[in-house]
Backbone as JSON, one array per atom type, in Angstrom:
{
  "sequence": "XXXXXXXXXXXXXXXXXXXXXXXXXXXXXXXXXXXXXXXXXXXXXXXXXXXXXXXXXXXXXXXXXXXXXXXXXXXXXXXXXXXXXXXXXXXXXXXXXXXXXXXXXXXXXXXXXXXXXXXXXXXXXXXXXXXXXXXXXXXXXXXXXXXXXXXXXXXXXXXXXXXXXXXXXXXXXXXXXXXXXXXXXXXXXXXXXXXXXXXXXXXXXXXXXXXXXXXXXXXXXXXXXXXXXXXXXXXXXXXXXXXXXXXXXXX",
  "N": [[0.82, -1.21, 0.0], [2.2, 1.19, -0.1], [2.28, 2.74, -2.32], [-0.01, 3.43, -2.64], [-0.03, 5.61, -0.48], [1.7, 6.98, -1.09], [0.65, 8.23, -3.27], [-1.55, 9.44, -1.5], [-0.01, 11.19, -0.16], [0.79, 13.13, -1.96], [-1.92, 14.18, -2.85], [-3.02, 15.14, -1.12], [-1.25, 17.29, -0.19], [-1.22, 18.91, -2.95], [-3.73, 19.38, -3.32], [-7.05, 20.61, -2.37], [-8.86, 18.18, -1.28], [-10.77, 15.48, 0.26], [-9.0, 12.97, 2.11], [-9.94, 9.71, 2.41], [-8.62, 8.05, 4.85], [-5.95, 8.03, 6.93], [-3.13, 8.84, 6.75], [0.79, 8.13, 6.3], [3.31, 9.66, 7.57], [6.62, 9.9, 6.02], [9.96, 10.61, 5.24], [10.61, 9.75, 2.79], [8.6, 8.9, 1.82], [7.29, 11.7, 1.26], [8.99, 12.31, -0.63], [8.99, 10.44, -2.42], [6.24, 10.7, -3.36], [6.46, 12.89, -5.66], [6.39, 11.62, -7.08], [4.04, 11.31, -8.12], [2.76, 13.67, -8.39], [2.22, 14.62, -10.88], [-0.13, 12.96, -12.38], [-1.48, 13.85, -10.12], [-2.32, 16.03, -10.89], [-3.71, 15.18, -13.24], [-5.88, 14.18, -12.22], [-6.63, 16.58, -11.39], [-7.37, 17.8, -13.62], [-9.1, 16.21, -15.03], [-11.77, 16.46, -13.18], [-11.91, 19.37, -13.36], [-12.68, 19.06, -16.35], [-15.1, 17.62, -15.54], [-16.88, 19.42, -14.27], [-16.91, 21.03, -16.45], [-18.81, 20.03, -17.8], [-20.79, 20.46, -16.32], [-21.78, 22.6, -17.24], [-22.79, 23.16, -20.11], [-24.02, 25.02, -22.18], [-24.1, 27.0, -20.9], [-22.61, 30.92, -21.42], [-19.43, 31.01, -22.61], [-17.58, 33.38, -21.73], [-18.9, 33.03, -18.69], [-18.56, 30.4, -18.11], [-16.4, 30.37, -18.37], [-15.23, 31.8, -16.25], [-16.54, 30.61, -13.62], [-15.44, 28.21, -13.85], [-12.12, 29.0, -13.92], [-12.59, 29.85, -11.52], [-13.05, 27.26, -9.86], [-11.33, 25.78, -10.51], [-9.23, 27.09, -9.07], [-10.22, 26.79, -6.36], [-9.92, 24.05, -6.03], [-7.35, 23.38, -5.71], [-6.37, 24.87, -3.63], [-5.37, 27.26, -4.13], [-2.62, 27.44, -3.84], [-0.47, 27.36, -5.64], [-0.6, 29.59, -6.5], [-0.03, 31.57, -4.32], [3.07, 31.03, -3.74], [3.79, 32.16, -6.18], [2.76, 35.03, -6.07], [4.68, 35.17, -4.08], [6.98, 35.17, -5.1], [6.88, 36.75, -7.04], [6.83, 39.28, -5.46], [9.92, 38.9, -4.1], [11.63, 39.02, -6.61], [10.97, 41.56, -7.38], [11.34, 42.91, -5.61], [13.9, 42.39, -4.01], [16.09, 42.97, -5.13], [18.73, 41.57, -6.75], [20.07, 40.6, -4.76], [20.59, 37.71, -2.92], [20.22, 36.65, -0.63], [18.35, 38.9, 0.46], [16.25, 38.35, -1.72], [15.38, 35.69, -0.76], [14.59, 36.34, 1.92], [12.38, 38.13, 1.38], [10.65, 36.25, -0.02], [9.58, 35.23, 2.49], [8.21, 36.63, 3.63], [5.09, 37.1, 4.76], [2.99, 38.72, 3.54], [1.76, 40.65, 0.8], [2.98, 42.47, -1.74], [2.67, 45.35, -3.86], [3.3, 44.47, -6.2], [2.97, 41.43, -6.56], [0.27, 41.34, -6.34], [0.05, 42.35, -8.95], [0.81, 40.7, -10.52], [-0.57, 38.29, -10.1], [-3.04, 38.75, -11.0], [-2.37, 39.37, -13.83], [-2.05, 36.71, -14.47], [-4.18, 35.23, -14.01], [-5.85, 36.61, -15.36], [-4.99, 35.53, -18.28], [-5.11, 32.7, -18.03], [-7.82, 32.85, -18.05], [-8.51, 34.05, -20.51], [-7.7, 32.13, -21.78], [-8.59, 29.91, -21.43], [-11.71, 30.45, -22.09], [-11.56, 30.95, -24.95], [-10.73, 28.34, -25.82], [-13.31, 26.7, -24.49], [-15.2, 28.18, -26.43], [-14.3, 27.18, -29.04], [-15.0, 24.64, -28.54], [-12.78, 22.69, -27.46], [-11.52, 21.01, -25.32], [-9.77, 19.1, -24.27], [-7.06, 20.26, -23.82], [-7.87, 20.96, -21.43], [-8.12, 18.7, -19.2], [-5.17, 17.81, -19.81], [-3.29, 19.49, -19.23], [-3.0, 21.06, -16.49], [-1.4, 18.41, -15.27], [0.46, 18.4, -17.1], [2.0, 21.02, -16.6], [2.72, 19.88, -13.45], [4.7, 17.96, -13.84], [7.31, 19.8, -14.19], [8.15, 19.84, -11.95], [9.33, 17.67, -10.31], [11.78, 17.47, -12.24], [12.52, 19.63, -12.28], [13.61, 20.01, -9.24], [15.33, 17.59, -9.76], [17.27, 18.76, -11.17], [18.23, 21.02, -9.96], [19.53, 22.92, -7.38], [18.08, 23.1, -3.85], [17.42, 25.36, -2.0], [16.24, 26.13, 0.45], [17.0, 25.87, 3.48], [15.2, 25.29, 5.57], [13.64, 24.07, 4.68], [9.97, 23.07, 3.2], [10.27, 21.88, 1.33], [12.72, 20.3, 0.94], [13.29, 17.99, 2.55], [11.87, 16.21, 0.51], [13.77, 16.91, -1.84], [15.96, 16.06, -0.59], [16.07, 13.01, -0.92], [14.56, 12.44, -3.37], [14.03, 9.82, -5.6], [16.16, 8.98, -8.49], [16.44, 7.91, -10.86], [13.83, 6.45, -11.19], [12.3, 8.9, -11.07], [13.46, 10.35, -12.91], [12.34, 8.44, -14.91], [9.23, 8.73, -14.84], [8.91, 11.2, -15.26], [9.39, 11.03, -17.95], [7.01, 9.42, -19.32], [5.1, 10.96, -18.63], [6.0, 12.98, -19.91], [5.46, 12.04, -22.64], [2.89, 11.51, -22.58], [1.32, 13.5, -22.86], [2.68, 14.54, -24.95], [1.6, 13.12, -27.04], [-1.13, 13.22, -26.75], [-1.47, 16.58, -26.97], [0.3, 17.27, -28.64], [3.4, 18.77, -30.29], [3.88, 21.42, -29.86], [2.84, 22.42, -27.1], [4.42, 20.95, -25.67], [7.05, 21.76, -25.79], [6.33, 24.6, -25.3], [6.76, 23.75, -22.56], [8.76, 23.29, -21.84], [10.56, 24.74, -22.92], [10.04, 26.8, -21.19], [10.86, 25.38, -18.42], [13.34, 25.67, -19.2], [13.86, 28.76, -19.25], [12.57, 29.54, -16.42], [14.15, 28.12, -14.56], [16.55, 28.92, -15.59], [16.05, 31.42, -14.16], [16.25, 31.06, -11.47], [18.57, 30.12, -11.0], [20.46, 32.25, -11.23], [19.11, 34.36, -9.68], [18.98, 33.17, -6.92], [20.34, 30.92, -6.74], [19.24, 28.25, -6.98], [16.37, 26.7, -6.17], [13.33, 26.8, -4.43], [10.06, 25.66, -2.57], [8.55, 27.65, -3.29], [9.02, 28.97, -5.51], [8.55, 26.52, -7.29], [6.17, 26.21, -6.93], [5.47, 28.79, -8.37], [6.29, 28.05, -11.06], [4.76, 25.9, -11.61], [2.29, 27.61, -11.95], [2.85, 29.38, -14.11], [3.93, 27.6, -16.15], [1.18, 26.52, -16.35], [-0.71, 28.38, -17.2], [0.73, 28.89, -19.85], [0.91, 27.35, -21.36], [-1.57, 26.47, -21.7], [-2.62, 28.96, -23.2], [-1.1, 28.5, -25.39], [-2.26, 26.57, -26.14], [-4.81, 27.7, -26.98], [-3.81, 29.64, -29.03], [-3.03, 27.79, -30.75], [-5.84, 26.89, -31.91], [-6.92, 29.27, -32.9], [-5.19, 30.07, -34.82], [-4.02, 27.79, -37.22], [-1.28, 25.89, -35.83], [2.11, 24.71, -37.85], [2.45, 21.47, -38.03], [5.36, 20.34, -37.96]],
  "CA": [[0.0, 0.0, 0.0], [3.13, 2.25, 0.25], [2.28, 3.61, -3.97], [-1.1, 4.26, -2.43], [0.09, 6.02, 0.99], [2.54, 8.2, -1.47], [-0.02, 9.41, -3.66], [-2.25, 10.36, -0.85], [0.52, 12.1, 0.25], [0.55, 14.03, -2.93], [-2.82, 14.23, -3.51], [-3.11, 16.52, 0.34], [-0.47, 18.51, -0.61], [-1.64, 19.7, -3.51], [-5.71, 19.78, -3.13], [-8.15, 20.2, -0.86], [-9.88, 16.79, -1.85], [-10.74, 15.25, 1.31], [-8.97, 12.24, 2.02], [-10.63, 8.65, 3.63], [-7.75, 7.32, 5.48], [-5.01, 8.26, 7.52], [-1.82, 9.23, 5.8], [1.77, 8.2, 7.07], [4.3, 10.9, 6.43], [7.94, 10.0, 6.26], [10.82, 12.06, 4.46], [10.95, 8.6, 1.54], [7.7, 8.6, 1.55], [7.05, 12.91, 0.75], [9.75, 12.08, -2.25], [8.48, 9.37, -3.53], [5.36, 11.28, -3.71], [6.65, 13.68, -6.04], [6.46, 11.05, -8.98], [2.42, 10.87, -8.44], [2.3, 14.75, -8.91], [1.88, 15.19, -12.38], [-0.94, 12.21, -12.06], [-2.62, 14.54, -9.19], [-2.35, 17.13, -12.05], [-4.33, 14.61, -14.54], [-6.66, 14.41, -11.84], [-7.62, 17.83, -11.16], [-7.92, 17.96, -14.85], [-10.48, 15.3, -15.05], [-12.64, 17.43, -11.94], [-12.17, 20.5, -14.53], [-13.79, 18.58, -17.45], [-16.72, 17.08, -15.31], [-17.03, 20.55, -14.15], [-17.25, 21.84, -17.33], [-19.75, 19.03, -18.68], [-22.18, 21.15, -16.06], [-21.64, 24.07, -17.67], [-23.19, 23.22, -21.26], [-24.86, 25.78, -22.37], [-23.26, 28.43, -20.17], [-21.81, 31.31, -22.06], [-17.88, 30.88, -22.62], [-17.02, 34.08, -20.32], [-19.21, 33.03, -17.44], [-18.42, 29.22, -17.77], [-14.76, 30.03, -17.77], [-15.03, 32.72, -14.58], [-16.66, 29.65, -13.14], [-14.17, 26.89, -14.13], [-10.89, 29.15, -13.0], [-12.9, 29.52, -9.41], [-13.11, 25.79, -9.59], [-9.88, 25.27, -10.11], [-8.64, 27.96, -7.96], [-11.0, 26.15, -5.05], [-9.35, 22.51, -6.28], [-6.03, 23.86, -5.43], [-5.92, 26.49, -2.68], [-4.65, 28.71, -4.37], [-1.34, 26.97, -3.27], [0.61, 27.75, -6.28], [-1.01, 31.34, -6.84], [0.87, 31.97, -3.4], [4.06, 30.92, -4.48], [4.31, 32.83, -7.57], [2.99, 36.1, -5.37], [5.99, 35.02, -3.31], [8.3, 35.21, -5.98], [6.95, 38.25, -8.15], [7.76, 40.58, -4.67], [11.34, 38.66, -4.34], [12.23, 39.41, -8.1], [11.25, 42.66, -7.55], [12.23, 43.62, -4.24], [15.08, 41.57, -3.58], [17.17, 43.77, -5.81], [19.49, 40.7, -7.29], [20.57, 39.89, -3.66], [20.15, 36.42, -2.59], [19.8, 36.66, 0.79], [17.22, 39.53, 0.15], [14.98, 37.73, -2.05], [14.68, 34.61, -0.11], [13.67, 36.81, 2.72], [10.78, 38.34, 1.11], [9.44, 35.28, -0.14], [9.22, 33.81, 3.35], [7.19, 37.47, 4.25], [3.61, 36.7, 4.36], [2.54, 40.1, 3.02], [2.17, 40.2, -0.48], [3.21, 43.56, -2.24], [1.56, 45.67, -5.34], [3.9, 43.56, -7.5], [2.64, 40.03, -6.5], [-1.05, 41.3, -6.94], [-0.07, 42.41, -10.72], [1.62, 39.18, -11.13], [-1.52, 36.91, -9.84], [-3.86, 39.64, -11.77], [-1.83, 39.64, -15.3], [-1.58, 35.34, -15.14], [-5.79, 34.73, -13.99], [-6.3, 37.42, -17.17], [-4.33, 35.05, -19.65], [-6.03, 32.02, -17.84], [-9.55, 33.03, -18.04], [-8.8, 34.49, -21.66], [-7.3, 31.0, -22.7], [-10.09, 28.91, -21.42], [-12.98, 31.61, -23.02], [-11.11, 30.88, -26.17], [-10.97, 27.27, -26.07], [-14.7, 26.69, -24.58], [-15.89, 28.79, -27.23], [-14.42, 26.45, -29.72], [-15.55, 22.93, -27.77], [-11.39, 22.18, -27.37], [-11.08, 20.88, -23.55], [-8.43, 18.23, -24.13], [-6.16, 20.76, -22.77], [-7.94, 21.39, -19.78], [-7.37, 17.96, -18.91], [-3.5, 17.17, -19.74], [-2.5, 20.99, -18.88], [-2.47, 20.59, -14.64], [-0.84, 17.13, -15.42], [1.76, 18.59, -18.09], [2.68, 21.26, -15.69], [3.03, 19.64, -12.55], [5.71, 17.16, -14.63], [8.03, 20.06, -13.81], [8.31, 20.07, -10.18], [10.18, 16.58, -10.03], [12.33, 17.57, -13.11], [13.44, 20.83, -11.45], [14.77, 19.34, -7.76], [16.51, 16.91, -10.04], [18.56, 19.53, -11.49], [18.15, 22.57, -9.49], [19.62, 22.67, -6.05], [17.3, 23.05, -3.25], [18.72, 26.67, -1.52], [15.98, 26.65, 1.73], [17.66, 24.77, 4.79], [14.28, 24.23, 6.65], [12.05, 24.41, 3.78], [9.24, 21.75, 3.22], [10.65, 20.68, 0.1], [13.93, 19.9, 1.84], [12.55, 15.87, 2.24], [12.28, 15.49, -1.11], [14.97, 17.01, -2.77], [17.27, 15.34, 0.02], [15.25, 11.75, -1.18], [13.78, 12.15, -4.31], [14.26, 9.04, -6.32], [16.44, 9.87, -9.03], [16.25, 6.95, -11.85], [12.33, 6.32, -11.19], [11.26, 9.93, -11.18], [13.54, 10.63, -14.87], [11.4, 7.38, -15.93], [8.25, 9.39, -14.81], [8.43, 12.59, -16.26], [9.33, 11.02, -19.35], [6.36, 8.91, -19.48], [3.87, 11.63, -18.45], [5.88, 13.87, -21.29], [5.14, 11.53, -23.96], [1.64, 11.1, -23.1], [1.32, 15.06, -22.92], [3.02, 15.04, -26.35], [0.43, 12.4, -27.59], [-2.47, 13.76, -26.59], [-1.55, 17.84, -27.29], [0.8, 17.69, -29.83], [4.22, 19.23, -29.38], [3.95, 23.18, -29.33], [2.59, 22.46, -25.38], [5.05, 20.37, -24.84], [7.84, 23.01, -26.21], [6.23, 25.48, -23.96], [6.65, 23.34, -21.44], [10.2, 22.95, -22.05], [10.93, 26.66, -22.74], [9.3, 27.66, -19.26], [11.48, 24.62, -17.74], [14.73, 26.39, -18.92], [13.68, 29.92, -18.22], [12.8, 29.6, -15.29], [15.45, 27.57, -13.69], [18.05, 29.92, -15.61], [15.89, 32.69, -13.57], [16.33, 30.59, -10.19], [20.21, 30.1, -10.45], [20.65, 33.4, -11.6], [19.09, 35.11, -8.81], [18.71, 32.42, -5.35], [21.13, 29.85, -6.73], [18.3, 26.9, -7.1], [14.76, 26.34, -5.83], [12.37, 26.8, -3.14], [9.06, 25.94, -2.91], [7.3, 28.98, -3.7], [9.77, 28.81, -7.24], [8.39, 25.31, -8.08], [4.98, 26.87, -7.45], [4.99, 29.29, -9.46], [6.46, 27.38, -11.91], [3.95, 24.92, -12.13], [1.43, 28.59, -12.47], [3.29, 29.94, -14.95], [3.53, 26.58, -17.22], [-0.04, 26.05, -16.87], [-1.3, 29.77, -17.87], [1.45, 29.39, -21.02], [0.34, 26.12, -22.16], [-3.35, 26.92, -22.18], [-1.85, 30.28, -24.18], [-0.34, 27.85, -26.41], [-3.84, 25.4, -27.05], [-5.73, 28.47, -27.22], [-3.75, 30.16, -30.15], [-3.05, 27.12, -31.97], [-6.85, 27.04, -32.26], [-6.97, 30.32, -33.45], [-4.2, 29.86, -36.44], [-3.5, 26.46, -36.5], [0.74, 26.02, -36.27], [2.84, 23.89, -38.32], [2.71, 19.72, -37.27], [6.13, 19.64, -38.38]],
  "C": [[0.86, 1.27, 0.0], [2.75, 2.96, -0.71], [1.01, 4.22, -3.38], [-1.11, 6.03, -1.42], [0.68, 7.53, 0.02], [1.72, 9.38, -2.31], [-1.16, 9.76, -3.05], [-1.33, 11.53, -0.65], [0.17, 13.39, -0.74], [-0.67, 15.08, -3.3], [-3.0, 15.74, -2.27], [-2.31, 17.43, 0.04], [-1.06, 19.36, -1.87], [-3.22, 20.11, -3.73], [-6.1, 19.78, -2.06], [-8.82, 19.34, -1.01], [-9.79, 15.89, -0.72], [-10.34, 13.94, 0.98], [-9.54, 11.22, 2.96], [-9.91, 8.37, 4.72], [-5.97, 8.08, 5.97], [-3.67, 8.02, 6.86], [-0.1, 9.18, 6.86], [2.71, 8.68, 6.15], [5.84, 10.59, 7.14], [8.91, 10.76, 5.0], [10.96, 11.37, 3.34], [9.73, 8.77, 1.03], [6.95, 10.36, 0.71], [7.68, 12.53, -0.9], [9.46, 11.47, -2.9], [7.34, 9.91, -4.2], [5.28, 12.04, -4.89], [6.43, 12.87, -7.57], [4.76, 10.65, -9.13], [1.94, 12.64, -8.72], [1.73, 14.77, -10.1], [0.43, 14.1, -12.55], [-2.55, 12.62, -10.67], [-3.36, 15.29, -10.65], [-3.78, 16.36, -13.0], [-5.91, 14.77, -13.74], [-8.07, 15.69, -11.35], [-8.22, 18.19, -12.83], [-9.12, 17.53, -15.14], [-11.79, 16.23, -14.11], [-12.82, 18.42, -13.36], [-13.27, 19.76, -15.42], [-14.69, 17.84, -16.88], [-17.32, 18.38, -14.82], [-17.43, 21.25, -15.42], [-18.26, 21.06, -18.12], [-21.21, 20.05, -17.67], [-22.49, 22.04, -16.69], [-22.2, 24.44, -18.89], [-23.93, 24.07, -21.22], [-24.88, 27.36, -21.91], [-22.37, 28.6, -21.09], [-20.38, 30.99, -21.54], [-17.62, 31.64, -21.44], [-17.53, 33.57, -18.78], [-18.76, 31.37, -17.27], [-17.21, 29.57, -17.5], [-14.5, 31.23, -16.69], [-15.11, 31.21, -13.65], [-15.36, 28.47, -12.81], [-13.23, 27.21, -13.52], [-11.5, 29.17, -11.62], [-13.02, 28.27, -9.39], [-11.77, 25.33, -9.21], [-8.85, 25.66, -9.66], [-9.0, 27.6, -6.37], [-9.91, 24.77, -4.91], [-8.01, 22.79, -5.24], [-5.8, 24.9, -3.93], [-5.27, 27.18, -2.64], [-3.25, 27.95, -4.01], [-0.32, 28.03, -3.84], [0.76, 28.9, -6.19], [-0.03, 31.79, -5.5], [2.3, 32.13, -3.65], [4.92, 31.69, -5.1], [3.57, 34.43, -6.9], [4.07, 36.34, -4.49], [7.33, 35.48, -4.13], [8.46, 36.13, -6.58], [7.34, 39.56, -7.05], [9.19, 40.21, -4.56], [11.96, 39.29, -5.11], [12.06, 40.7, -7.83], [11.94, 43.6, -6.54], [13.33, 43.1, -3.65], [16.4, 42.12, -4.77], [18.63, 43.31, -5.97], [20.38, 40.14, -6.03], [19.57, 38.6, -3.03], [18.9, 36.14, -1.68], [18.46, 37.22, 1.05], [15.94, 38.89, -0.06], [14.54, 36.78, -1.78], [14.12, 35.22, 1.05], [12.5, 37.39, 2.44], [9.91, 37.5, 0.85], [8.76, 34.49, 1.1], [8.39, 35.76, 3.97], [5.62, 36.89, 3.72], [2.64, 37.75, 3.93], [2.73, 40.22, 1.96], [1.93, 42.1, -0.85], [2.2, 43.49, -3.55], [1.77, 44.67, -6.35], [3.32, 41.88, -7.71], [1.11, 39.97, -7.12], [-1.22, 41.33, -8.5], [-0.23, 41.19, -11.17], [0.5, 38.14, -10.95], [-2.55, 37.78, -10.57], [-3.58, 39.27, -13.38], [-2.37, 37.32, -15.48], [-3.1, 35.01, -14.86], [-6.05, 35.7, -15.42], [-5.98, 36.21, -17.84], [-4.68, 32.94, -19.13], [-7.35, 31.79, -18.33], [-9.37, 33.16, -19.66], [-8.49, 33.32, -22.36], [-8.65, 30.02, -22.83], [-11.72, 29.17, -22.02], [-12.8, 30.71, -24.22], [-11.51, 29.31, -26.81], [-12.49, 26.62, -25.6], [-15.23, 27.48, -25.53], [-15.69, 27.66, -28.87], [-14.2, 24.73, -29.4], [-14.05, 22.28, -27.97], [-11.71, 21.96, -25.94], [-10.52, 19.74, -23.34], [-7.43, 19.29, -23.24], [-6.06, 21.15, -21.39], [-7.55, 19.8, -19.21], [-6.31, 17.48, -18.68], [-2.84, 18.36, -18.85], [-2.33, 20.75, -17.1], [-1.19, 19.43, -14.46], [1.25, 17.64, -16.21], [2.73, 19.67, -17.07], [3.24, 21.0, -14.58], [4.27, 18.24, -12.78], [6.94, 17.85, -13.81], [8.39, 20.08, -12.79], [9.76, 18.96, -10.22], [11.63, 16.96, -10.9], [13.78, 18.61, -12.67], [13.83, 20.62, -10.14], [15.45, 18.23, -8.52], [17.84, 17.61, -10.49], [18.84, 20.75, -11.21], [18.77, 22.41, -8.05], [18.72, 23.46, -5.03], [17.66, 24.07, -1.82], [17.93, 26.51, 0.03], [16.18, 25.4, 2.73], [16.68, 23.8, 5.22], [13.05, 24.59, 5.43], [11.36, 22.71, 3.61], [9.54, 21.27, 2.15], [11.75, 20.2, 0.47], [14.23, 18.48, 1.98], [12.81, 15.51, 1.15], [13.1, 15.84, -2.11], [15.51, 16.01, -2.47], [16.79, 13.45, -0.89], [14.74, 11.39, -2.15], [14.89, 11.12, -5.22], [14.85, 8.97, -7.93], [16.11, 8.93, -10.48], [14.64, 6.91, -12.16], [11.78, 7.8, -11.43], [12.03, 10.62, -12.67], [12.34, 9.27, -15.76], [9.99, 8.09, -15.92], [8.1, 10.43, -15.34], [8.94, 12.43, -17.74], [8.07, 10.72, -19.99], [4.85, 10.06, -19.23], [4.53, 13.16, -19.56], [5.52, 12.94, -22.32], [3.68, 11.02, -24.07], [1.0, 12.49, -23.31], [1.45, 15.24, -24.7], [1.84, 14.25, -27.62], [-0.82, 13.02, -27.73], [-2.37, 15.22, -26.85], [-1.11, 17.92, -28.24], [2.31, 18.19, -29.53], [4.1, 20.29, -29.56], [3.64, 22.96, -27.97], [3.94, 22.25, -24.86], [6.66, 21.68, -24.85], [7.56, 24.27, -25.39], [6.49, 25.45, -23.25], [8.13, 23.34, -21.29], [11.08, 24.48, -22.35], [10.66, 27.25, -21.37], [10.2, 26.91, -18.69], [12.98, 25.59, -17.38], [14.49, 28.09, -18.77], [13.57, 30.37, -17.07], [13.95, 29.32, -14.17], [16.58, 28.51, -14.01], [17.9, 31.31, -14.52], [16.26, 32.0, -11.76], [17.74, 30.67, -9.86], [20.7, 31.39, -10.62], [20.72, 34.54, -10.09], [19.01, 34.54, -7.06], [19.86, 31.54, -5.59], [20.38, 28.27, -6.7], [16.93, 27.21, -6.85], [14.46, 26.52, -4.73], [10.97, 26.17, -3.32], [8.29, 26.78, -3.35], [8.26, 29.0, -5.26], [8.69, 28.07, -7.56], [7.07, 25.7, -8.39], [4.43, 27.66, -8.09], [5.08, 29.04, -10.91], [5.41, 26.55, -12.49], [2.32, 26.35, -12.4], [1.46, 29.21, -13.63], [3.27, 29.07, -16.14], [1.93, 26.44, -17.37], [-1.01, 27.46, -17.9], [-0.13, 29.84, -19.63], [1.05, 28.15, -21.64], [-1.27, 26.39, -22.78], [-2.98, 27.98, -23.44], [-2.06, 29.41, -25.53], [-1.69, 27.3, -27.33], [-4.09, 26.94, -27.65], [-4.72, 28.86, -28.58], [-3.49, 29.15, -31.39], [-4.16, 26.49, -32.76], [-7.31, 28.05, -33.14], [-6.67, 30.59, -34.95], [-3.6, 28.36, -36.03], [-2.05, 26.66, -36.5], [0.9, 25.06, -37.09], [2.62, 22.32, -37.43], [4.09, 19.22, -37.15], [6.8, 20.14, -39.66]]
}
């Protein structure tokens, strides 16, 4: 029952989705967890598209106000924290280390964080409009799934800068053979089912970001990975949505 135990673990960490059964948390057992993320991800996807099966008939704008509060509820906001964590750092941490890991651990979120969770629900809401308007919602499905790929990807090759931080477990632990076999296997069903421009997004945001992590902290934190996994999902959707629009090249 340990595969089960790990992706409860997972599943609490990242949702509020009540679980039945009592969850045992050890520091093998957080890491291991980390290779059922992207599989939470598929899950909240699935929620989205039965969510949006209520919604027939509801205009585009108000179904997709709806849908992001769904899947802003799913989540608690976790990531959205995160990536308000990170947009006052970057800005107020004025290329010192030390600096900008101290703001992210302030619990006061500046003008800059509000832009930053303001500008990425805009280009959310405007992706999902786009694509409910033309009956596409494959991507709402894979997209949670495709982003939350990166998490594991980035503590494999990012170093892990906060001492007592809660990702700390699973860097120190994360499984390093089994979780490259996993995010291959949940990119090539990503690439199956979207196509690759997502996945290329996904892979452009991977190395941007991380070049923006060593650059300015020297690796990762949690509140990085989270916004990471905010920032891939609002650029992927981007991605469906315009290749609906004008289709791209296959190739």
């Amino acid at each position: 029952m340990k595969g089960l135990n790990d992706f409860a673990i997972a599943l609490q960490f990242l949702t509020r989705l009540p679980i039945p059964f009592k969850i045992h948390f050890t520091p093998k057992g957080q890491a291991w967890s980390l290779l059922w993320h992207p599989l939470v991800g598929l899950l909240i996807g699935a929620l989205l598209l039965s969510i949006q099966s209520l919604l027939v008939g509801v205009g585009p704008p108000l179904a997709s106000a709806l849908l992001l509060t769904a899947w802003v509820s799913i989540t608690g906001g976790l990531h959205l924290d995160g990536l308000a964590d990170c947009a006052d750092a970057w800005a107020g941490g004025q290329g010192d280390q030390a600096r900008s890991l101290r703001i992210m651990k302030d619990p006061n979120s500046g003008p800059i964080a509000v832009v930053a969770l303001i500008l990425l629900l805009l280009m959310k809401f405007a992706a999902l409009e786009e694509l409910a308007g033309r009956s596409n919602l494959m991507p709402l499905l894979w997209t949670p799934m495709l982003a939350r790929s990166l998490v594991p990807i980035l503590l494999l090759t990012t170093p892990y800068v906060r001492e007592n931080g809660l990702g700390r477990p699973m860097a120190e632990n994360l499984p390093r053979k089994p979780a490259w076999l996993a995010a291959l296997i949940y990119l090539i069903c990503a690439l199956i089912m979207l196509g690759p421009w997502p996945i290329l997004a996904t892979v452009l945001t991977f190395w941007w970001l991380r070049r923006l992590m060593l650059k300015r902290i020297g690796g990762c934190t949690g509140d990085t990975l989270g916004a990471s996994i905010e920032i891939a999902e609002a650029l992927v959707l981007v991605v469906c949505a315009l290749a609906i629009q004008a289709p791209l090249p296959s190739g």
